[in-house]
C-alpha positions as CSV (number, residue, x, y, z in Angstrom):
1,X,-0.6,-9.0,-16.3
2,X,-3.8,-6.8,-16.3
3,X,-5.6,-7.2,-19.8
4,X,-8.7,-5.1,-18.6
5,X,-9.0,-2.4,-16.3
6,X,-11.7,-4.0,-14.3
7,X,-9.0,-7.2,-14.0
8,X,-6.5,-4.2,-13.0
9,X,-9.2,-2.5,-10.3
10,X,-9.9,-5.8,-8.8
11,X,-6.2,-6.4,-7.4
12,X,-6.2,-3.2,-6.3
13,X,-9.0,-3.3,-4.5
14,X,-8.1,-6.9,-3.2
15,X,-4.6,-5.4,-2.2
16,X,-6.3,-2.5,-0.8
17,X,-8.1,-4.3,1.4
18,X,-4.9,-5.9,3.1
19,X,-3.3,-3.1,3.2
20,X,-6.1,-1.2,5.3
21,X,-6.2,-4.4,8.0
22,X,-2.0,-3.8,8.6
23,X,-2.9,0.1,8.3
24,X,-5.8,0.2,10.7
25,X,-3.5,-2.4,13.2
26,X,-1.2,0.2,13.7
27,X,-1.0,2.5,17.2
28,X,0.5,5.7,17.7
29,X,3.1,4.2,19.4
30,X,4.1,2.1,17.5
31,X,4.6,4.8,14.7
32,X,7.8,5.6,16.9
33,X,9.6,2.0,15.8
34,X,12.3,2.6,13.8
35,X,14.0,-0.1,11.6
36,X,17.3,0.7,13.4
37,X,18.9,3.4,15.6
38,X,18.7,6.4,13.2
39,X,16.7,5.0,10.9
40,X,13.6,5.4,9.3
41,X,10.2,4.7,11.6
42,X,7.2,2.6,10.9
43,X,5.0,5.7,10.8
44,X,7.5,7.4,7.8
45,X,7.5,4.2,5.9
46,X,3.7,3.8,6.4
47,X,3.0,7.4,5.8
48,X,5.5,7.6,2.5
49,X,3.4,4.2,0.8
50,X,0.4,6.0,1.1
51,X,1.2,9.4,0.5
52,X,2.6,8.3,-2.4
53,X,0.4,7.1,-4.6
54,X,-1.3,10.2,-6.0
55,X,1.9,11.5,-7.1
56,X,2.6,8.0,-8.4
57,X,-0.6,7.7,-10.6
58,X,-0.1,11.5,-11.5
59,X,3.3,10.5,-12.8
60,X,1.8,8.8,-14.8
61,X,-1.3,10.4,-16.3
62,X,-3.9,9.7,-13.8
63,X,-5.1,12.5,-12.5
64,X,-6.1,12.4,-8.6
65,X,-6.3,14.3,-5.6
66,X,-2.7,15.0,-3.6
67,X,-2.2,14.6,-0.1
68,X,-1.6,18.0,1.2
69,X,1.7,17.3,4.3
70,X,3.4,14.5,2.5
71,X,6.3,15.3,4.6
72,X,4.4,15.2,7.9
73,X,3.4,12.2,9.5
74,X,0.2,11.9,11.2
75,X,-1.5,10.1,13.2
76,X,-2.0,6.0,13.1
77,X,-5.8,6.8,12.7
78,X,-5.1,9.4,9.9
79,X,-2.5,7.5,8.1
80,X,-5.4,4.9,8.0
81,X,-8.1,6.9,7.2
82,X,-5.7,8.4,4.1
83,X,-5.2,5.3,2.9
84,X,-8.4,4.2,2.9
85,X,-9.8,7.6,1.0
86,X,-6.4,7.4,-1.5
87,X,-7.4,4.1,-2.5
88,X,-10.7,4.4,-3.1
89,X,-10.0,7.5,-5.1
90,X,-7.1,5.7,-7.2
91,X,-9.6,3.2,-8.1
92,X,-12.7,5.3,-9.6
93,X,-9.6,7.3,-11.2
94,X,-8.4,4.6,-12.8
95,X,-12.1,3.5,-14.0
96,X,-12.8,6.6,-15.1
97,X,-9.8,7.7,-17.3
98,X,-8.2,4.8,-18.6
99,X,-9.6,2.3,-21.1
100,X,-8.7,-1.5,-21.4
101,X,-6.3,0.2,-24.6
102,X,-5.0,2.5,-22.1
103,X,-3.4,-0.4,-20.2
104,X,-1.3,-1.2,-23.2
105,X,0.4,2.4,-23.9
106,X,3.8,2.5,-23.1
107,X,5.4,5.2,-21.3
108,X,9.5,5.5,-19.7
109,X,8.8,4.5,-16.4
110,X,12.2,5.0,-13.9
111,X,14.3,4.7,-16.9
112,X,12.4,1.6,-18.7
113,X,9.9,1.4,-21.3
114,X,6.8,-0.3,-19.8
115,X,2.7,-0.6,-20.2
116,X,0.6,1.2,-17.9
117,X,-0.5,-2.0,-17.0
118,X,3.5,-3.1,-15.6
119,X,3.4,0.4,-14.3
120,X,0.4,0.0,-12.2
121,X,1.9,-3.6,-10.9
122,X,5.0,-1.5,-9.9
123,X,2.9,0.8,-8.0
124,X,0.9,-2.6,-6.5
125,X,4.2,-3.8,-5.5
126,X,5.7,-1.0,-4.5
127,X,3.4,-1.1,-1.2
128,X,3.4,-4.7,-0.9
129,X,6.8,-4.3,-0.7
130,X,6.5,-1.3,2.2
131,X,3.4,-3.1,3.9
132,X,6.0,-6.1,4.6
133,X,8.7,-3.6,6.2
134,X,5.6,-2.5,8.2
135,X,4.7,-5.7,9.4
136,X,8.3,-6.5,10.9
137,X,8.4,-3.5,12.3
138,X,4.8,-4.0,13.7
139,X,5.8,-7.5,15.5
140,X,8.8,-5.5,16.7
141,X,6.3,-3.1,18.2
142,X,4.6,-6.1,19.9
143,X,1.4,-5.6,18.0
144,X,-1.1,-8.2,16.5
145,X,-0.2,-9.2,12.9
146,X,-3.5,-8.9,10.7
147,X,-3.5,-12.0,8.4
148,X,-2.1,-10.8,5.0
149,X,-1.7,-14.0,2.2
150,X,-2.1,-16.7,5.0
151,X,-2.5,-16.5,9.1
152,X,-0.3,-14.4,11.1
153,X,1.3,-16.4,14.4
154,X,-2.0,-15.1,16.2
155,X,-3.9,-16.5,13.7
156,X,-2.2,-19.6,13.7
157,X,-2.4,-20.0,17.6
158,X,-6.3,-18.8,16.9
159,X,-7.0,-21.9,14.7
160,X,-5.7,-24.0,17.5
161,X,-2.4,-24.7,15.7
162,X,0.8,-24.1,17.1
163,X,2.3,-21.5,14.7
164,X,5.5,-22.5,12.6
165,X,8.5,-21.7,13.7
């Protein structure tokens, strides 16, 4: 659990940074790539992770700049260069208007009592969670799999090691 907000901003920005190697993988194409016939597409699943997290973090009392078309999916290059701005904005917000106390208050999160620091973790796993629906949906694609928490099969296969079945 995050004790400071420097511990908190850290993660972020460590998660951040995998997320933006999936997010800057992606192809306009394979936006199209749903998770089944009739179901949702990379690019909405993608696009909803991302466009989320202002109103996440305004939910609950970090103030930060909204994405203007949540409901319209852009571009891979967009939905990248969103990310990239969202984040780095989420950060500073986060620096700049909570304090190490902050992470302590408790608010009524989805129905639960948690710290700001559990509710930040929710919103950390919350796109770890939709960054691993993207990267099926990415190798379904037949795209290159950016290393995430270990090699991807072409990182394996670039190491000289036949990747594990």
């Amino acid at each position: 659990m995050y004790v400071t907000v420097s511990d908190l901003i850290t993660e972020w920005n460590k998660e951040a940074a995998l997320t933006q190697n999936i997010l800057n993988a992606l192809t306009d194409e394979s936006l199209k790539q749903q998770v089944y016939p009739g179901g949702r597409t990379l690019g909405r699943i993608a696009w909803h992770f991302v466009s989320n997290i202002p109103d996440y973090l305004t939910e609950f009392g970090v103030a930060t700049e909204r994405v203007p078309n949540p409901d319209d999916v852009p571009s891979a290059q967009e939905i990248a260069e969103t990310f990239k701005k969202i984040s780095e904005r989420a950060a500073q917000a986060v620096e700049e208007q909570w304090t190490d106390d902050d992470l302590k208050q408790v608010q009524n999160a989805f129905g639960r009592l948690e710290t700001n620091a559990s509710i930040f973790m929710g919103l950390i796993k919350h796109i770890v969670h939709h960054r691993g629906q993207v990267t099926v949906l990415m190798r379904q694609a037949g795209l290159n799999i950016p290393a995430v928490y270990g090699p991807s099969k072409e990182g394996w296969i670039q190491m000289g090691v036949t990747p594990p079945v």
